[in-house]
SERO-4910 file (N, C-alpha, C, O; in steps of 0.05 Angstrom, whole numbers):
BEGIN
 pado doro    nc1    nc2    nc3   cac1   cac2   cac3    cc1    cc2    cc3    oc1    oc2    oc3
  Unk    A   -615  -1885     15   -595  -1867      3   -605  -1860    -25   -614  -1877    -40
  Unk    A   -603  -1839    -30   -617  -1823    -55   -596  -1813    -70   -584  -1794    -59
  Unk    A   -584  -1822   -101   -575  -1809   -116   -593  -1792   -133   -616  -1793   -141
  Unk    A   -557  -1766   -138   -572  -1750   -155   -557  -1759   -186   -536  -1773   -183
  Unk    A   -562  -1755   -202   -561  -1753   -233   -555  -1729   -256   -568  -1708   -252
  Unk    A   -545  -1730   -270   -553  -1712   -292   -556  -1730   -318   -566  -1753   -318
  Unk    A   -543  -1716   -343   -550  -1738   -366   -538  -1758   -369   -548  -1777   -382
  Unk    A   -513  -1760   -357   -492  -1775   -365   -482  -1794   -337   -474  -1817   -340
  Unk    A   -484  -1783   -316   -471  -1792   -294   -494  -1803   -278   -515  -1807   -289
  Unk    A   -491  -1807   -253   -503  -1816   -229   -483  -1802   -204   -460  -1809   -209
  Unk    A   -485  -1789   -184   -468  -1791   -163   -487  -1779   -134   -511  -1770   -133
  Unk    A   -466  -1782   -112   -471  -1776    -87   -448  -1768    -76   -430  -1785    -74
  Unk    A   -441  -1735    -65   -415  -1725    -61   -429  -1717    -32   -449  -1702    -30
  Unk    A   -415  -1728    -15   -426  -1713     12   -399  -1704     27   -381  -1721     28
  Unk    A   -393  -1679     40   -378  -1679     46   -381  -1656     83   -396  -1640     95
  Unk    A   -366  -1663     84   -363  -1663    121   -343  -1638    116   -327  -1638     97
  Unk    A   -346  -1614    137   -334  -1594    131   -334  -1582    167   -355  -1577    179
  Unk    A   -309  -1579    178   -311  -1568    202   -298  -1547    202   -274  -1548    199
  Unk    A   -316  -1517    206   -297  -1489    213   -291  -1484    242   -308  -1490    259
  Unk    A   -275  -1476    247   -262  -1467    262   -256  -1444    274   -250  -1426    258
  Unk    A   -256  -1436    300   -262  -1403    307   -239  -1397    315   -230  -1409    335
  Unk    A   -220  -1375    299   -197  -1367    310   -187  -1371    335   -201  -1360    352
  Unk    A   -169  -1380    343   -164  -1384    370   -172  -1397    387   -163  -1399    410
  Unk    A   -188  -1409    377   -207  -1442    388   -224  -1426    406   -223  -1435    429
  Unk    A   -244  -1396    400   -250  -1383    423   -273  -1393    428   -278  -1406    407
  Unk    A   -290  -1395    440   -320  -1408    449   -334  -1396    445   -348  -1392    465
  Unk    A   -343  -1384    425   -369  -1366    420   -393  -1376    410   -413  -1362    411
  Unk    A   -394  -1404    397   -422  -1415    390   -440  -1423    414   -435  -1434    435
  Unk    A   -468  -1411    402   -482  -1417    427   -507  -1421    405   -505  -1415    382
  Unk    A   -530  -1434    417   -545  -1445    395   -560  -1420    384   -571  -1425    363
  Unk    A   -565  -1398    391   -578  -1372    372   -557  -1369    351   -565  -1367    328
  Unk    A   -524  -1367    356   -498  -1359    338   -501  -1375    319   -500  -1369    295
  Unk    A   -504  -1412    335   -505  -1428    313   -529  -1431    291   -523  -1434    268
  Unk    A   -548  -1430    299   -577  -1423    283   -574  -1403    264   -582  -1407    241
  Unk    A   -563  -1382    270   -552  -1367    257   -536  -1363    231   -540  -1349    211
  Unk    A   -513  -1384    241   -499  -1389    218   -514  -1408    202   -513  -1405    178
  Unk    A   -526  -1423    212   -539  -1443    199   -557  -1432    175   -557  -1439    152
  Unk    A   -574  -1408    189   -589  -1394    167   -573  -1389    138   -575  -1396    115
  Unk    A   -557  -1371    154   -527  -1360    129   -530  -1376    107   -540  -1373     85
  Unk    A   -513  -1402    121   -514  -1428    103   -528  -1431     83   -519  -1433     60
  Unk    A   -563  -1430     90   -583  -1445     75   -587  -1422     64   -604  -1423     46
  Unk    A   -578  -1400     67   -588  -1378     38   -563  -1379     24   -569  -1371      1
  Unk    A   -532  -1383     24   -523  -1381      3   -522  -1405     -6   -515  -1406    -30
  Unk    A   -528  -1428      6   -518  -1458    -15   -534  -1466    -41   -519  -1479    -56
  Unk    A   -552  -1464    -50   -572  -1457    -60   -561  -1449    -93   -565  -1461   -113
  Unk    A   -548  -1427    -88   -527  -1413   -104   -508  -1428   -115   -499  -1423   -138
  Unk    A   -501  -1443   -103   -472  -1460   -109   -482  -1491   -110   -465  -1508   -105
  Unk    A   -508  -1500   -116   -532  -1531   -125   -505  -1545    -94   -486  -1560    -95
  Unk    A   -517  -1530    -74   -509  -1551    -46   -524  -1546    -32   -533  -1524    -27
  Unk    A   -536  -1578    -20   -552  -1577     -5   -550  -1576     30   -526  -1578     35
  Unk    A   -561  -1574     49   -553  -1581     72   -570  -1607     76   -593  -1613     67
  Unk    A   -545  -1627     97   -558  -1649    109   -564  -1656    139   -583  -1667    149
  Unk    A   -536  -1643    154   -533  -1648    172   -527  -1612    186   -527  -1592    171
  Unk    A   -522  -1611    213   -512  -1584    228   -508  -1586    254   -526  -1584    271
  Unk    A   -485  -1591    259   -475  -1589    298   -450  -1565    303   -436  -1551    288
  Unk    A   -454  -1568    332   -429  -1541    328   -424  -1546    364   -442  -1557    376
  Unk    A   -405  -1540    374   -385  -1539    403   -390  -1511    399   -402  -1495    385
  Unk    A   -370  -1514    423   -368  -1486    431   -346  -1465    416   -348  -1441    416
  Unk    A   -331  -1477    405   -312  -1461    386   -310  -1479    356   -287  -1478    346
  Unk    A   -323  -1491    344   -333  -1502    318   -357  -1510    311   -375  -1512    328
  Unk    A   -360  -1517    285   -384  -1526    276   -375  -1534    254   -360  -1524    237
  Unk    A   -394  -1569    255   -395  -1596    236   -420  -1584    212   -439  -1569    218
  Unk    A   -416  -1590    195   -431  -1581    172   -426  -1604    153   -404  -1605    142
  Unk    A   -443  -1621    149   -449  -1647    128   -466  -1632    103   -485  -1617    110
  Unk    A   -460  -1635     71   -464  -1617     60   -466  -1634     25   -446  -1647     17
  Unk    A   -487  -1631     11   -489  -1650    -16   -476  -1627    -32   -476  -1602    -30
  Unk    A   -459  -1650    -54   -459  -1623    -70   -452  -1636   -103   -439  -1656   -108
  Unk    A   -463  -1621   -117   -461  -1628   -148   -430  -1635   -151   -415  -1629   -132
  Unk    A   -419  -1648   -177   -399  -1649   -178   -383  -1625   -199   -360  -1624   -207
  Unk    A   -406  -1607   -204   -388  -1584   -221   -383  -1560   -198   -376  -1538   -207
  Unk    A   -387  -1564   -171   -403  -1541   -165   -362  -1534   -151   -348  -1553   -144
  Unk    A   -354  -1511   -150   -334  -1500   -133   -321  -1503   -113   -306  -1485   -111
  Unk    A   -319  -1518    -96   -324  -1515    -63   -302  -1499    -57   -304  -1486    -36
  Unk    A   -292  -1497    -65   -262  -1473    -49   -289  -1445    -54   -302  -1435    -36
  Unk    A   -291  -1440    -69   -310  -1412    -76   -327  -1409    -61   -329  -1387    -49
  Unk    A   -344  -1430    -57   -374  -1431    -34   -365  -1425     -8   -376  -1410      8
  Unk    A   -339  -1443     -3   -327  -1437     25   -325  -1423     26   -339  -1417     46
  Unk    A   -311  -1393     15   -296  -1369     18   -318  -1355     16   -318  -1337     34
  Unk    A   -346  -1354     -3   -366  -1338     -3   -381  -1345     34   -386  -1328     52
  Unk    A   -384  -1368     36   -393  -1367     64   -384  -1364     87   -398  -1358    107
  Unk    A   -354  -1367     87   -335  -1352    109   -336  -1323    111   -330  -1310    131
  Unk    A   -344  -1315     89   -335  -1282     80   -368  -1272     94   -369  -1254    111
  Unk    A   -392  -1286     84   -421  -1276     97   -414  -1280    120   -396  -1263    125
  Unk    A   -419  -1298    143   -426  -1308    156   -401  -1301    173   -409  -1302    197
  Unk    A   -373  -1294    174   -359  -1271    192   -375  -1243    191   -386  -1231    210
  Unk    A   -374  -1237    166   -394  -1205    170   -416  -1209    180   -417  -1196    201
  Unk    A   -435  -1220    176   -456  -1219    181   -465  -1223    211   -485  -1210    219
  Unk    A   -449  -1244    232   -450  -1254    250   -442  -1222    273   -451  -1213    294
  Unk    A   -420  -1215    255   -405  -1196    272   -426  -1169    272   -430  -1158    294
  Unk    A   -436  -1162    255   -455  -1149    259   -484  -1147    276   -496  -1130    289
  Unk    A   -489  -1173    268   -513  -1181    278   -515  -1183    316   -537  -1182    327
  Unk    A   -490  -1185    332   -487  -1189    355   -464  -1179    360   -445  -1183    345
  Unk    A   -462  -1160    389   -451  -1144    398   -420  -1162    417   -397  -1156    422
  Unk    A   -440  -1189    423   -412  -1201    438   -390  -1213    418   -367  -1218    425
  Unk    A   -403  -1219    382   -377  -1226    372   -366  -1203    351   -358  -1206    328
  Unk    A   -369  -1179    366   -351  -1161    348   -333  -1159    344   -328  -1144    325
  Unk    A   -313  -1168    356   -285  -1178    363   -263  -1201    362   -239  -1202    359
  Unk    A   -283  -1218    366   -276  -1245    375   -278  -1274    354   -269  -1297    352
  Unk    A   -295  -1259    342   -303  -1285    327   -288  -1278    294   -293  -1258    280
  Unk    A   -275  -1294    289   -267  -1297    256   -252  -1330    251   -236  -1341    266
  Unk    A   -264  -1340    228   -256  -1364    229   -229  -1368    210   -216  -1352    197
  Unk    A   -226  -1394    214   -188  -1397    213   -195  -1404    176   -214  -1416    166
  Unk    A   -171  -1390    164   -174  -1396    136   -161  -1418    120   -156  -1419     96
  Unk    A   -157  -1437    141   -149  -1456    121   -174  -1480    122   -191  -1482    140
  Unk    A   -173  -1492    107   -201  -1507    102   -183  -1536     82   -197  -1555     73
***
């Protein structure tokens, strides 16, 4: 187990994050999920969060996730709910419709 640091502190914030697809509908499939997963690893970066872990069913996905202790998470969440609905829905013709995730978190 690897802590991180700054000048003053020491910590390790890991936190477990499961979204949810409106309506419990089944649309992850592992290209959707890869997908999102990409999303993920280009905005976290932005927000000093790392990825550790990534699973997903058929209507969610487990996301294990480091993260500084200044860093937002309500904000990161909403910036990556907000890509990764658009982006998904565009990108593939079967979730133009179907797919939007539930907003409470």
């Amino acid at each position: 187990m690897e802590f991180d640091s700054n000048a003053r502190s020491v910590f390790l914030l890991n936190y477990h994050l499961i979204l949810v697809v409106k309506y419990r509908r089944k649309v992850f499939d592992d290209t959707i999920s890869e997908r999102a997963k990409e999303i993920f690893s280009r905005i976290a970066p932005n927000y000093n969060i790392s990825l550790q872990e990534w699973g997903h069913d058929e209507d969610h996905v487990h996301i294990l996730f480091r993260v500084h202790p200044k860093t937002a998470i309500s904000k990161f969440i909403n910036a990556y709910k907000n890509a990764s609905s658009r982006l998904l829905k565009k990108g593939s013709s079967k979730l133009s419709d179907r797919f939007s995730l539930i907003r409470n978190y």
